[in-house]
Z-matrix of the N, CA and C atoms (Angstrom, degrees):
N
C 1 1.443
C 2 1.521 1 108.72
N 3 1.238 2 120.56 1 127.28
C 4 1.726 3 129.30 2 166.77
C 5 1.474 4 108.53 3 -62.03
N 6 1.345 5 103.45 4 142.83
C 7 1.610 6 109.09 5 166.56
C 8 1.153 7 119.88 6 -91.20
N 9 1.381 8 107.48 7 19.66
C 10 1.458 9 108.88 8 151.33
C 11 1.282 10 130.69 9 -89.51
N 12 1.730 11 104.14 10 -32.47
C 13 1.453 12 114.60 11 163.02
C 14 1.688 13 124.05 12 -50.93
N 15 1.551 14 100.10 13 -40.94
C 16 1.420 15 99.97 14 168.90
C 17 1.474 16 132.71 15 -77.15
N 18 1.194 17 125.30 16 -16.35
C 19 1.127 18 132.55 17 160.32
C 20 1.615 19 121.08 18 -64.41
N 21 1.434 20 92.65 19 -47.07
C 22 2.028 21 90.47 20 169.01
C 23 1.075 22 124.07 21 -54.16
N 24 1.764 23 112.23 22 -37.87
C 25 1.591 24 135.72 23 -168.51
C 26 1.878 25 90.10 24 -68.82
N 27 1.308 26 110.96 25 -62.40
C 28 1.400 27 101.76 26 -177.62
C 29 1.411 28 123.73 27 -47.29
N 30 1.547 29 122.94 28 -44.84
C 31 1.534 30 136.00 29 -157.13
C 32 1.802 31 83.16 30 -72.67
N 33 1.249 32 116.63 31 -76.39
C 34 1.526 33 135.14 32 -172.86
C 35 1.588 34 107.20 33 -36.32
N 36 1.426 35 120.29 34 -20.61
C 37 1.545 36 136.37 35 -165.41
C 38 1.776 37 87.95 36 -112.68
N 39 0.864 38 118.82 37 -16.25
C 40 1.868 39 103.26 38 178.98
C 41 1.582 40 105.52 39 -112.72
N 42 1.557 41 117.00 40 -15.21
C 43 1.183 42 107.75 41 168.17
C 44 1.350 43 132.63 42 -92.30
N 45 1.558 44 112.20 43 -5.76
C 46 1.211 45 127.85 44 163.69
C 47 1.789 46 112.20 45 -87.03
N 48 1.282 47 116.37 46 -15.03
C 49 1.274 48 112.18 47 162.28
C 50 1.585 49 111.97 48 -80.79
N 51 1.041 50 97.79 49 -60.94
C 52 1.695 51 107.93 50 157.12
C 53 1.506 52 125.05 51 -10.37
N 54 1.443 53 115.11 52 -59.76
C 55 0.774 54 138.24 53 164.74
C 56 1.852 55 131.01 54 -52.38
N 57 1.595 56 98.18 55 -60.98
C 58 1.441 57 115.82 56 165.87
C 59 1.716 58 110.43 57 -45.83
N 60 1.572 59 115.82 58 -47.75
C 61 1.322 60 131.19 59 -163.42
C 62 1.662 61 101.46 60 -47.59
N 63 1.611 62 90.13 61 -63.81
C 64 1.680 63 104.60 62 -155.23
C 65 1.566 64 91.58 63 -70.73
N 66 1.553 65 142.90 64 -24.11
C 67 1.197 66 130.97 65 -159.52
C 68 1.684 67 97.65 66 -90.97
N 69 1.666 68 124.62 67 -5.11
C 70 1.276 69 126.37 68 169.37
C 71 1.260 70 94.79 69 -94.26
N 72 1.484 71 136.04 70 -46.52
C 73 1.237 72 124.49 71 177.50
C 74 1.870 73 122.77 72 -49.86
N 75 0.971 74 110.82 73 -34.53
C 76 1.643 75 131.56 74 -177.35
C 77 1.726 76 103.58 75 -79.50
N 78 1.320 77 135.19 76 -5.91
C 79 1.301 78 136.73 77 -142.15
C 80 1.583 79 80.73 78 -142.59
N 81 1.021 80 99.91 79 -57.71
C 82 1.991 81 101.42 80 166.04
C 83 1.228 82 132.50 81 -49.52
N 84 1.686 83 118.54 82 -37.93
C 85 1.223 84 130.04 83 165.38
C 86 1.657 85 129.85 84 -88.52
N 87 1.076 86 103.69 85 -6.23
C 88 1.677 87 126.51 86 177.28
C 89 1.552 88 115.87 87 94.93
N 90 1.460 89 109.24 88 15.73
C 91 1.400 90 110.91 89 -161.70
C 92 1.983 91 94.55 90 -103.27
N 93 1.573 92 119.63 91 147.71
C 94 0.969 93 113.58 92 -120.87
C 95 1.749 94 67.45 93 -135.46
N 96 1.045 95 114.29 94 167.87
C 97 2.072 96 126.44 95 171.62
C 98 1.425 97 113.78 96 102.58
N 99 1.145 98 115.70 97 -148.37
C 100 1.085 99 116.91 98 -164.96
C 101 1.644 100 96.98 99 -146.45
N 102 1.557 101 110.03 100 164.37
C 103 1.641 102 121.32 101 -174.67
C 104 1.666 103 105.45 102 -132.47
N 105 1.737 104 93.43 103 149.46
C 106 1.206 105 88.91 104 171.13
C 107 2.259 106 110.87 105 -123.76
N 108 0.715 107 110.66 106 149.74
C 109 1.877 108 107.70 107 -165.74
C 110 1.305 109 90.06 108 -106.29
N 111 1.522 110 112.94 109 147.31
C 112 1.838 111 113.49 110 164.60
C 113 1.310 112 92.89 111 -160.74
N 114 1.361 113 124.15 112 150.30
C 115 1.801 114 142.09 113 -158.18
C 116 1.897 115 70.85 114 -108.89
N 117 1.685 116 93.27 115 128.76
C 118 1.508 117 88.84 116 144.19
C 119 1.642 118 94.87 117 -154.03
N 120 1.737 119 109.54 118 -137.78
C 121 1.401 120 103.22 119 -166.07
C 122 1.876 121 86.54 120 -143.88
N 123 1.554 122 114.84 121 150.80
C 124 1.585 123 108.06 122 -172.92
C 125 1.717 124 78.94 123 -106.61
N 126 1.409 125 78.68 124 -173.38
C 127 1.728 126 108.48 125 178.16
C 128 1.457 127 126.25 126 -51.08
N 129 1.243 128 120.55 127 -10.77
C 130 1.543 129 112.75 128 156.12
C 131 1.637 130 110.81 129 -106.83
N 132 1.302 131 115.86 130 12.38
C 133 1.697 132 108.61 131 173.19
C 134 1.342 133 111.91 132 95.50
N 135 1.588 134 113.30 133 8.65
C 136 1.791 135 106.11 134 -169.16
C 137 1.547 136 94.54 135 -104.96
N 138 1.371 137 112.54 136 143.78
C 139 1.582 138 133.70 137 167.81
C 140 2.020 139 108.18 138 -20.81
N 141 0.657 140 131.99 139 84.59
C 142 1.435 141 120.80 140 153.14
C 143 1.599 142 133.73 141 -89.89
N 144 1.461 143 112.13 142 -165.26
C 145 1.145 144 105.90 143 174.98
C 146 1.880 145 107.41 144 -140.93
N 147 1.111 146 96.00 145 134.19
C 148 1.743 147 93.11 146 167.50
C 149 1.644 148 129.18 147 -105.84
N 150 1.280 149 113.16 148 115.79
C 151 1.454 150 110.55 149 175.43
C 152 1.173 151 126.59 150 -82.39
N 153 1.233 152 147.24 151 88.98
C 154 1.573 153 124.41 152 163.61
C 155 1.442 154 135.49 153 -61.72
N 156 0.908 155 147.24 154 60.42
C 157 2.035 156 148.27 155 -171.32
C 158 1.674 157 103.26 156 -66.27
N 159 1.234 158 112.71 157 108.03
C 160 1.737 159 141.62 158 146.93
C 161 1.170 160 82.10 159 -70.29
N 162 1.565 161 87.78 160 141.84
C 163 1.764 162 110.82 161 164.26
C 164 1.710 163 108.27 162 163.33
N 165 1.674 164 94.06 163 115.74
C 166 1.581 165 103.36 164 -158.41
C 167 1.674 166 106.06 165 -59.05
N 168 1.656 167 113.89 166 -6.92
C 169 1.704 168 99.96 167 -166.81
C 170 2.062 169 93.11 168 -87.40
N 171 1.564 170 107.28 169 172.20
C 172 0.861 171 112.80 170 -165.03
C 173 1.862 172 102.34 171 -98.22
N 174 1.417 173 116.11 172 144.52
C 175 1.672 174 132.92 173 -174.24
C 176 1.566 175 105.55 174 -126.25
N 177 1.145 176 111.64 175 70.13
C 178 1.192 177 92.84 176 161.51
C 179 1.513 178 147.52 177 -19.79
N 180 1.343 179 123.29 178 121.62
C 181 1.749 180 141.00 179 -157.97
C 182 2.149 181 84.69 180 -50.58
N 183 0.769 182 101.55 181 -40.49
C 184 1.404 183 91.02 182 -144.41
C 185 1.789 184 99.44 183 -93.69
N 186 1.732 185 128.37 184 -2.14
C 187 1.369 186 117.33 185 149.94
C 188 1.537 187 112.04 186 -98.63
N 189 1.551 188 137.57 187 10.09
C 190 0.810 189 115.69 188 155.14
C 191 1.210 190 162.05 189 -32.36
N 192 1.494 191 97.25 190 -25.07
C 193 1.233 192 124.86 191 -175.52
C 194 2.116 193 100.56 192 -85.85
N 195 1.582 194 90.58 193 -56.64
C 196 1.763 195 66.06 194 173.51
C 197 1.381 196 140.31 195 -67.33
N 198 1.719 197 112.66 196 -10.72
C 199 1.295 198 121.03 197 173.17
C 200 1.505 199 104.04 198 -63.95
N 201 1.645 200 129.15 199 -41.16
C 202 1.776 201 127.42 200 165.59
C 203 1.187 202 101.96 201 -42.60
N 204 1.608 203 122.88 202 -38.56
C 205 1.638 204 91.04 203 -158.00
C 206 1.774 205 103.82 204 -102.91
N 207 1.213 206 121.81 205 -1.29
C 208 1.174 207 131.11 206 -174.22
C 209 1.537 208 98.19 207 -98.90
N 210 1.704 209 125.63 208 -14.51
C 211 1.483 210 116.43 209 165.34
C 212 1.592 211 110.12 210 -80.26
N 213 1.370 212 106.97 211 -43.11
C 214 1.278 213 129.02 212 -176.76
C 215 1.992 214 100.58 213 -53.47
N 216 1.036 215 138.27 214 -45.62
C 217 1.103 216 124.87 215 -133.57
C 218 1.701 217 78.57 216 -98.26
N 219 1.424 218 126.17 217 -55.80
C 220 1.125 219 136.21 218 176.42
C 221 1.309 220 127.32 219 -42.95
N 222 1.592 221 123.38 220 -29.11
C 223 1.093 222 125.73 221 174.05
C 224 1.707 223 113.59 222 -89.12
N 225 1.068 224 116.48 223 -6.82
C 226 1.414 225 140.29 224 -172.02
C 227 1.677 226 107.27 225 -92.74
N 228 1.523 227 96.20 226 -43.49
C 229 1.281 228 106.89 227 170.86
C 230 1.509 229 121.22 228 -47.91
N 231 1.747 230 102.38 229 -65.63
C 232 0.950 231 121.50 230 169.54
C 233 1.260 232 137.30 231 -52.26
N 234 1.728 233 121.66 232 -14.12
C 235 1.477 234 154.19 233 -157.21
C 236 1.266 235 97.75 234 28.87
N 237 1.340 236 114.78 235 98.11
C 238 1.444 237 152.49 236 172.48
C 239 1.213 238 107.60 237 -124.81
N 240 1.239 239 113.70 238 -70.21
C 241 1.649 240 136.37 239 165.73
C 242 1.003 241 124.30 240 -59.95
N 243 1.629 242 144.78 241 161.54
C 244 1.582 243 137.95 242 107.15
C 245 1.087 244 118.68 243 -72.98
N 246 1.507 245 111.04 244 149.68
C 247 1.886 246 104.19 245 162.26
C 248 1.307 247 113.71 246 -79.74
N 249 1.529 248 114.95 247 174.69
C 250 1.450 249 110.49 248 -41.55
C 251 1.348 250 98.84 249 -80.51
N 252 1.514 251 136.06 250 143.85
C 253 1.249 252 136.78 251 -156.09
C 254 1.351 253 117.26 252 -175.66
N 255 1.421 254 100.84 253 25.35
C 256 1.842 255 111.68 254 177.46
C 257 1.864 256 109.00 255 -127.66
N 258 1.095 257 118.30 256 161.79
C 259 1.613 258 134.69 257 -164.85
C 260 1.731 259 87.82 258 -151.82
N 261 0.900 260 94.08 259 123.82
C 262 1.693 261 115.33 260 159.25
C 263 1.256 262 138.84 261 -139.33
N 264 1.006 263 108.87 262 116.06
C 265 1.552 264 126.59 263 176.41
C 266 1.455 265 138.22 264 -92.14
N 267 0.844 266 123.85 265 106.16
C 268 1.960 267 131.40 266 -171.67
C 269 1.272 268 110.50 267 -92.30
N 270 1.413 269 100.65 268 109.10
C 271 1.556 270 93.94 269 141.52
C 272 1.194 271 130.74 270 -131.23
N 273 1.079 272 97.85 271 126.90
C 274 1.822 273 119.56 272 178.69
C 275 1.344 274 126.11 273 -47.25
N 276 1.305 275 101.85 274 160.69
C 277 1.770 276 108.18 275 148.35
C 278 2.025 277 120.74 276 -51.61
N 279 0.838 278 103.20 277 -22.23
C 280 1.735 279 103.26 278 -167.58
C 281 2.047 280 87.75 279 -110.27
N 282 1.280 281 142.19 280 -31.36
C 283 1.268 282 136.30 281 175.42
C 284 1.524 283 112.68 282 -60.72
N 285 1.759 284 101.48 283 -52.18
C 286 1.103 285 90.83 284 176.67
C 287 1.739 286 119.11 285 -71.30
N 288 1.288 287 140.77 286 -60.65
C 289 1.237 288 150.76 287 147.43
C 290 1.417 289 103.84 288 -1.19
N 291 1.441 290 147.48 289 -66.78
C 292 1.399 291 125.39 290 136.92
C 293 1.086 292 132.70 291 -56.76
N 294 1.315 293 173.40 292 10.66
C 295 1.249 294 129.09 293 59.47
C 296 1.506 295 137.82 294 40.45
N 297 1.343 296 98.59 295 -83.41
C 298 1.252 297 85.22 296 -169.90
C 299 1.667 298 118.69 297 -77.88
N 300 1.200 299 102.49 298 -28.45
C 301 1.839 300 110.04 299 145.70
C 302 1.493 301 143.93 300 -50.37
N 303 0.881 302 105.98 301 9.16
C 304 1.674 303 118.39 302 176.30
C 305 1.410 304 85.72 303 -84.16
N 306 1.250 305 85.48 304 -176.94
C 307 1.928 306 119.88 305 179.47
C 308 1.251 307 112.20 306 -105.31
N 309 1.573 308 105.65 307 125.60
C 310 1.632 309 101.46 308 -177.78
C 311 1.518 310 117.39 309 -60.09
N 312 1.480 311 105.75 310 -42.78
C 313 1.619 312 100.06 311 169.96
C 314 1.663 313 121.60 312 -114.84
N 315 1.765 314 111.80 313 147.27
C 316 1.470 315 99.36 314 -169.08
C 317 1.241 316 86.99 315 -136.93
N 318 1.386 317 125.65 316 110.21
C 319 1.698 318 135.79 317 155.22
C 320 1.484 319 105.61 318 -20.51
N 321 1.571 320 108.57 319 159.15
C 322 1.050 321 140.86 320 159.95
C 323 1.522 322 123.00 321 -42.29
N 324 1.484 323 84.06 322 -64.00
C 325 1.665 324 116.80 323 175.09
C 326 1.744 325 102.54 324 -45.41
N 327 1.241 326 119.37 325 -67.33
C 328 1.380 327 143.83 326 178.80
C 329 1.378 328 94.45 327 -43.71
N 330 1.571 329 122.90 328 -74.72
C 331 1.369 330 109.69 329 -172.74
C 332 1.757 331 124.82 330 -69.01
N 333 0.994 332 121.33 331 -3.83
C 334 1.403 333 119.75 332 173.34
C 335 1.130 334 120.96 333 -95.26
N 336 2.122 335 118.68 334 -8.90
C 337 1.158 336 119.00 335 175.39
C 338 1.559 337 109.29 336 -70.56
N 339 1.609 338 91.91 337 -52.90
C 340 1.648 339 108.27 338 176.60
C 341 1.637 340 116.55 339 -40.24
N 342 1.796 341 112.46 340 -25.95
C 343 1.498 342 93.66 341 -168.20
C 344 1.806 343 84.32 342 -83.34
N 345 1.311 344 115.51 343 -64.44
C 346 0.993 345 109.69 344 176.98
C 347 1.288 346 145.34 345 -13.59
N 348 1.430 347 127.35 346 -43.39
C 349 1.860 348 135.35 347 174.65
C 350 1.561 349 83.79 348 -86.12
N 351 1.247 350 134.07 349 -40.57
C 352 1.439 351 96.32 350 179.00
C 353 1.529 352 135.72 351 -96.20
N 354 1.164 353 101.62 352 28.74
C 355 1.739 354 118.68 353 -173.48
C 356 1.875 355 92.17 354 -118.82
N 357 1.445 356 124.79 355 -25.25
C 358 1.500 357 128.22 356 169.06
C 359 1.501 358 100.09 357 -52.21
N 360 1.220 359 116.26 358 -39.24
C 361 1.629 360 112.41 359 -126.82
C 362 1.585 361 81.26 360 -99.54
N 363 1.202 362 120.58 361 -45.89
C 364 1.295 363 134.00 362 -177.95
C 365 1.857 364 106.64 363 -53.87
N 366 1.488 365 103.82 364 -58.55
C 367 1.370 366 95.00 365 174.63
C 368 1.091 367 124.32 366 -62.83
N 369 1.759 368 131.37 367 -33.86
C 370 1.392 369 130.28 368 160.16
C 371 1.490 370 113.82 369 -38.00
N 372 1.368 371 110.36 370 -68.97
C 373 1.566 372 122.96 371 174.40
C 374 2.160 373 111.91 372 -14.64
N 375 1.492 374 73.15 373 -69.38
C 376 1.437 375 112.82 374 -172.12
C 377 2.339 376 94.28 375 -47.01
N 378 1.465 377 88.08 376 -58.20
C 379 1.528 378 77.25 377 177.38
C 380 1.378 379 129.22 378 -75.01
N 381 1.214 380 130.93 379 -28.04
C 382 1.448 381 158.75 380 148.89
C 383 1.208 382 91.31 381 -25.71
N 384 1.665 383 124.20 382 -77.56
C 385 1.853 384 117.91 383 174.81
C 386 1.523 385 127.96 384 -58.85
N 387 1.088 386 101.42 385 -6.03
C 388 1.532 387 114.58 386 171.95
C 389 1.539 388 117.86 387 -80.12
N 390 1.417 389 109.61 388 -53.62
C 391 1.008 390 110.22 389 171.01
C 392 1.903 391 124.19 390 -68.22
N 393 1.374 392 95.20 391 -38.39
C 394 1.662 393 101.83 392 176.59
C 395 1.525 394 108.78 393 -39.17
N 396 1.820 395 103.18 394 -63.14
C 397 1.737 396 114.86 395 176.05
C 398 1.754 397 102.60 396 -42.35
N 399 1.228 398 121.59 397 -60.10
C 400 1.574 399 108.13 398 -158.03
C 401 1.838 400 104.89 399 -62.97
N 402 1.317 401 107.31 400 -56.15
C 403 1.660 402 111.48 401 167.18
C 404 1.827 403 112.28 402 -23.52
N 405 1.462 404 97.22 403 -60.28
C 406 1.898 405 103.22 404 180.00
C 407 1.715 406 98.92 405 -54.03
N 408 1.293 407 117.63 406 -60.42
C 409 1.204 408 120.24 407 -158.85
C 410 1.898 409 97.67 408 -61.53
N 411 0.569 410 133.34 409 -81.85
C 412 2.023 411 140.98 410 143.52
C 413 1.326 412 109.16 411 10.40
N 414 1.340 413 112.84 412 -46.56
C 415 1.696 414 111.65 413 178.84
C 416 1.885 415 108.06 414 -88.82
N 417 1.048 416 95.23 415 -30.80
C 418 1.747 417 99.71 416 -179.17
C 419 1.729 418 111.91 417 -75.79
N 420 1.375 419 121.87 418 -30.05
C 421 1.086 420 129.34 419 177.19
C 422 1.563 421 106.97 420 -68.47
N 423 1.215 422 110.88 421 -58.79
C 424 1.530 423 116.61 422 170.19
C 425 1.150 424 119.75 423 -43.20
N 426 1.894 425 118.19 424 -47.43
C 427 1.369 426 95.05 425 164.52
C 428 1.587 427 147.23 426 -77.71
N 429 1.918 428 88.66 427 -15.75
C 430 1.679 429 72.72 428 158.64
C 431 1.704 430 152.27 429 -85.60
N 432 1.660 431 100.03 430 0.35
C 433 1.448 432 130.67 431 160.02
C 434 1.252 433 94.34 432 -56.10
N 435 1.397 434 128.49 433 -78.32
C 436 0.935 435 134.97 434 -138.09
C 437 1.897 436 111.43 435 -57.87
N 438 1.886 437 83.68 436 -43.57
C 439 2.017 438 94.40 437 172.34
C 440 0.969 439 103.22 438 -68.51
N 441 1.337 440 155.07 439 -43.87
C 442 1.550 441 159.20 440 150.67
C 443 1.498 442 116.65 441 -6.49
N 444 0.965 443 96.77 442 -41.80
C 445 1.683 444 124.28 443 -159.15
C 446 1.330 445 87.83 444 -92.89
N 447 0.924 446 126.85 445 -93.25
C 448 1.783 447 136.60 446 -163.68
C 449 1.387 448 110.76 447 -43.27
N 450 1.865 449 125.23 448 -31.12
C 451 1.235 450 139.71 449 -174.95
C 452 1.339 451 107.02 450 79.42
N 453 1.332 452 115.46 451 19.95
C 454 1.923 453 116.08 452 172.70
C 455 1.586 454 104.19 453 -32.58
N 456 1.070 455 115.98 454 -157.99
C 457 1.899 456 149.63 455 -151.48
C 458 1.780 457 89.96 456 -100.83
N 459 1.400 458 90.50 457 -57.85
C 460 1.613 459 92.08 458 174.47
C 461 1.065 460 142.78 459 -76.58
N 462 1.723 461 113.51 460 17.40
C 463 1.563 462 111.11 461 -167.11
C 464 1.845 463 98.41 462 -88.67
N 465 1.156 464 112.92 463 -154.00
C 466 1.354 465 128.93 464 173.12
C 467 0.747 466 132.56 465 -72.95
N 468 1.498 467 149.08 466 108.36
C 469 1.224 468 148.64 467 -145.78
C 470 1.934 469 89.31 468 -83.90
N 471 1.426 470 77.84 469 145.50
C 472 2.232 471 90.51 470 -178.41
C 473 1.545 472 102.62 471 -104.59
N 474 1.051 473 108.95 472 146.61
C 475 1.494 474 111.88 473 162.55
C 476 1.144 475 113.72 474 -84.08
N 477 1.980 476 108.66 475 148.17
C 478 1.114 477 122.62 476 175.42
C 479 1.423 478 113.62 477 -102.28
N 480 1.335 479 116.05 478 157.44
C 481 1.665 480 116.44 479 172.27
C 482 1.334 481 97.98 480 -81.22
N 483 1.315 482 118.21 481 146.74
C 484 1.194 483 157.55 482 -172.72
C 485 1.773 484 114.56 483 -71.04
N 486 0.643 485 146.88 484 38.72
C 487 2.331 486 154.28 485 -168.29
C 488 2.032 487 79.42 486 -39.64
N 489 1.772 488 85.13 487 124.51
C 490 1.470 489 96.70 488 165.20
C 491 1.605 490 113.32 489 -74.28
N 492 1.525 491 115.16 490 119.95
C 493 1.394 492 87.61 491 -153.94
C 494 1.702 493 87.14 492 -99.35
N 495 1.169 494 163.14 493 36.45
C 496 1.642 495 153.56 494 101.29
C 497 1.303 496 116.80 495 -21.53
N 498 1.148 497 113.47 496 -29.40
C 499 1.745 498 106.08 497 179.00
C 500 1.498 499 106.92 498 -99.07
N 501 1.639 500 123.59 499 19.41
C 502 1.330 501 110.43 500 -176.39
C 503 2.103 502 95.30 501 -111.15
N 504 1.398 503 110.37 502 138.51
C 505 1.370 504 107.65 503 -171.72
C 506 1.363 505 102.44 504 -95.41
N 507 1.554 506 137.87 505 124.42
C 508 1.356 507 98.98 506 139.77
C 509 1.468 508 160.53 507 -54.47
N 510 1.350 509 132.26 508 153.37
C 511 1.691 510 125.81 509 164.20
C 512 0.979 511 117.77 510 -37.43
N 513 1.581 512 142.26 511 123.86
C 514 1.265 513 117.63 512 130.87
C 515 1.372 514 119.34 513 -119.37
């Protein structure tokens, strides 16, 4: 037998546990579908894991994120996982339902407009914050002219001349 065979047998044997885990975990929390597990690697190159969860009820976009860390912590628990070393993906009742409404086919044309208006909007954005920063920087400069000017608390400290103090006597 190759030890390559056994290594697949292992990976293929932890992702079907893998698998089993999160579909008791999902059955535990009341959340209803089915999952899919895949070994990959995140953005610095270390071993992760990716979840996908179908599930016709609806998850709001914006707790998704704690369902990652509430899969994440649990499977870690369980040592399934390492930290942090999970990716999760939802799709809903309303993902799939769009979905299945798209267009089977979408031109070229179509897809390069789409990158396009949203790479405009981004660079506008992008200049919009550009300018905001120079304005801040523009208003802060002014005010320290301005304390400069007036001789506030905050201007520049002046130098004093120096009194030789050997030539000063005391009283007695």
């Amino acid at each position: 037998m190759w030890p390559f065979d056994n290594r697949a047998r292992r990976r293929a044997n932890h992702l079907r546990r893998l698998k089993k885990v999160t579909s008791f975990l999902m059955k535990y929390i009341g959340l209803s579908g089915h999952c899919e597990c895949m070994t990959t690697r995140d953005v610095t190159d270390r071993p992760s894991h990716l979840l996908i969860i179908y599930t016709p009820q609806f998850i709001p976009a914006t707790d998704r994120e704690l369902l990652r860390i509430y899969f994440q912590r649990k499977l870690a628990d369980l040592h399934e996982i390492n930290l942090p070393s999970l990716m999760l993906i939802i799709r809903d009742g309303n993902d799939l339902t769009r979905m299945r409404q798209q267009p089977d086919h979408v031109s070229s044309g179509r897809a390069a407009s789409i990158i396009k208006v949203a790479n405009e909007r981004s660079v506008g954005t992008a200049q919009m914050e550009q300018r905001l920063a120079e304005l801040r920087r523009q208003m802060t400069l002014n005010r320290w002219h301005r304390q400069e000017e007036t001789g506030s608390d905050y201007s520049r400290i002046q130098t004093w001349k120096m009194t030789d103090i050997g030539s000063l006597h005391p009283d007695m």
